[in-house]
N, C-alpha and C positions, 0 to 999 in steps of 0.2 A: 361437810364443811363448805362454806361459801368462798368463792373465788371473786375476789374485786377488781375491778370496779364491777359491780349485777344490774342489770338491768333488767326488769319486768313492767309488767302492764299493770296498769292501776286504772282499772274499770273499762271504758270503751274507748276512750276520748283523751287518753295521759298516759304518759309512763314513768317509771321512778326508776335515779341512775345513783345506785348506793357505791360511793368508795369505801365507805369503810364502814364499823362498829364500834367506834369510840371516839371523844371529843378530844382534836388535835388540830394546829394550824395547815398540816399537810392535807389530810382528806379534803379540810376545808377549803384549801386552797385550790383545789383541783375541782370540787362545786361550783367555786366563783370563774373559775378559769373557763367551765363549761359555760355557765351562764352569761359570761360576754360573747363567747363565740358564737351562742344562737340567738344572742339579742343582736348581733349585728349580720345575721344569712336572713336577708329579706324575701329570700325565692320559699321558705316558711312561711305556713302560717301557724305562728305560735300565738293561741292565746293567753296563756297566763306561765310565768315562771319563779317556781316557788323554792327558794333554799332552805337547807338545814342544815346541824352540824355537820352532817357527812352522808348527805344526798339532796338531790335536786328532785323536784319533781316539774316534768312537762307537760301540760294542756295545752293539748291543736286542735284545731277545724279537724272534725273528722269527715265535714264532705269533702273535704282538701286532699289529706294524705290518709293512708294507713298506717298500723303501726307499726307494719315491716319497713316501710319508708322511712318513719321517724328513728327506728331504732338501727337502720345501718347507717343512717346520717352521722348520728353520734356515734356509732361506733368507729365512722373513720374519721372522727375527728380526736379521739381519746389520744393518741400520741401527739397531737397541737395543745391537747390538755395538760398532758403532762410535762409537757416543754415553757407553755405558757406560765404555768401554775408559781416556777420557780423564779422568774422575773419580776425584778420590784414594783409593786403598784403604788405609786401615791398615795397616801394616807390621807382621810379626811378625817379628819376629829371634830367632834362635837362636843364643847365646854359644856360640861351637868353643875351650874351653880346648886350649892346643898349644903344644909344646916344641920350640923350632927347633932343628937342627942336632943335630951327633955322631949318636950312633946311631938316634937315632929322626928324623934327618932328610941322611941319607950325601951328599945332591946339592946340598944349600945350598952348600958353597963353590964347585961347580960352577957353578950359577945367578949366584951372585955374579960372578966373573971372564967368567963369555961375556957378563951384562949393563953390566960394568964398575963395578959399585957394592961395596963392603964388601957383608960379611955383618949387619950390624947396621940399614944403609938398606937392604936386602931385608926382610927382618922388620918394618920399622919401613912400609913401601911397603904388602905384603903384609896386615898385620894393620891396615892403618888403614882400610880399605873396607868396606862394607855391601855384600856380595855377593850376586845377588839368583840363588834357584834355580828355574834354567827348565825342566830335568824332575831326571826322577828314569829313570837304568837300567844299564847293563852288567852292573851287577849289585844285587840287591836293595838299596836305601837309599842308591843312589851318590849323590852331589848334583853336577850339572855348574853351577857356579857362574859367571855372569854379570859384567863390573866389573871386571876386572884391570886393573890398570895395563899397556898397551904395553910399559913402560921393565923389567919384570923376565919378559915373555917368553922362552921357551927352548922349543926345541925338545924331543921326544920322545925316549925309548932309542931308539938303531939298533937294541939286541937289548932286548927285555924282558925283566925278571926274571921267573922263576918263581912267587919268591915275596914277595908283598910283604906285611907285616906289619897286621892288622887297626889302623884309627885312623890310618892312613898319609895324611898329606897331603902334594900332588901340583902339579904345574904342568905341561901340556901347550898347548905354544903360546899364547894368548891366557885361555888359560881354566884355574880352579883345581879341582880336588874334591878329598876326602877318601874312601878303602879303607873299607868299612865293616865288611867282613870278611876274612881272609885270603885271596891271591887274584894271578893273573899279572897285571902291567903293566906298561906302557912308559913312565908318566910321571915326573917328574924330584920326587923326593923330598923335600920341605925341613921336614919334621916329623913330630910326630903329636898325635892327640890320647886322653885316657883315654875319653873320652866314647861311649859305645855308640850307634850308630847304628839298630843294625836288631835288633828281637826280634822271634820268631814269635810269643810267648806273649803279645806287646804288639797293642793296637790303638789307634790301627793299629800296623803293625810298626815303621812307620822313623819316627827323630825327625823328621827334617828336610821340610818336605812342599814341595810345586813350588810356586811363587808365595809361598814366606817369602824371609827375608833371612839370612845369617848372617856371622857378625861373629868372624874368630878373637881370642883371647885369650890372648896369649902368656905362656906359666908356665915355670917353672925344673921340673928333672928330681927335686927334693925333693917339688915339687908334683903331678908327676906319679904320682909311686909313692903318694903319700897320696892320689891321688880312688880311691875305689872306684867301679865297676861301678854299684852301689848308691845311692850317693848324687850321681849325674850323671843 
């Protein structure tokens, strides 16, 4: 049986600091909690810090530190983690303008009938949450979004599309995200949004970052064709 928070090595040059084994706002919080702390010990050299639902992973200069160094670091900082963790953070929400249903959402009356609600209490379910994103990945700018109601889970494609449409919003089991660019998936369809997710030429690249909130806003397909690229 593992004892949390675990901390082990991951490869020569990182290491990975697991709270927990399940998607919840507490391990999470204690993730993010870490993740300020070493974003702000500048006698570090951290090069990259990567969250998940309930563990962080850290890459350093390894002509810099060891990973004895790096790992009693954290280790004495885990009781500032878990002191931190329970202090209110500011919420940043990001508005997801999105058009449910027909063709930019094919699997809404699907979701509807396996959940036994109309189409109109899915949307109305759906867009009333503050969904909070606990990483970021499958693909560049994905947001795996936190907060769904039980009452409009659904299940995955048995087969995945090939191709699913950039701004595609999704529903796989418990949990909602949004296609940030074109790209194969299996999740069950019931929108989209105009709103651009991921730029290279941006920095950072992706709007949505892990540990914001985001909040859809459902628009008609009039409103849709009128947001440009540009002005979202």
């Amino acid at each position: 049986m593992i004892d949390y928070p675990h901390i082990s090595p991951s490869g020569d040059s990182a290491v990975t600091i697991v709270f927990g084994n399940k998607i919840d706002d507490r391990s999470n919080g204690y993730v993010f909690a870490l993740k300020r702390i070493l974003e702000s010990e500048s006698s570090l050299s951290i090069l990259s810090i990567i969250p998940s639902y309930s563990s962080l992973l850290v890459v350093y200069d390894i002509n810099k530190h060891g990973q004895g160094e790096i790992t009693d670091y954290i280790e004495s900082k885990l009781s500032i983690v878990y002191k931190s963790s329970a202090k209110q953070v500011k919420k940043e929400i990001v508005e997801i303008p999105t058009v449910y249903g027909g063709e930019y959402g094919p699997d809404l009356d699907y979701v509807a009938e396996h959940v036994g609600l109309t189409r109109d209490e899915v949307i109305k379910i759906h867009s009333s949450v503050k969904y909070k994103v606990y990483m970021i990945g499958f693909s560049p700018g994905f947001p795996y979004l936190g907060g769904m109601e039980k009452k409009i889970s659904c299940p995955r494609l048995q087969k995945p599309r090939l191709r699913i449409p950039q701004g595609s919003v999704g529903i796989a089991g418990d949990q909602t995200g949004v296609y940030p660019s074109e790209s194969p998936g299996g999740w069950r369809l019931i929108g989209r949004t105009p709103k651009k997710l991921f730029n290279v030429n941006c920095e950072p690249p992706v709007t949505i970052l892990p540990g914001s909130y985001v909040k859809f806003i459902p628009i008609n397909s009039d409103e849709f064709n009128s947001m440009t690229e540009g002005s979202l």
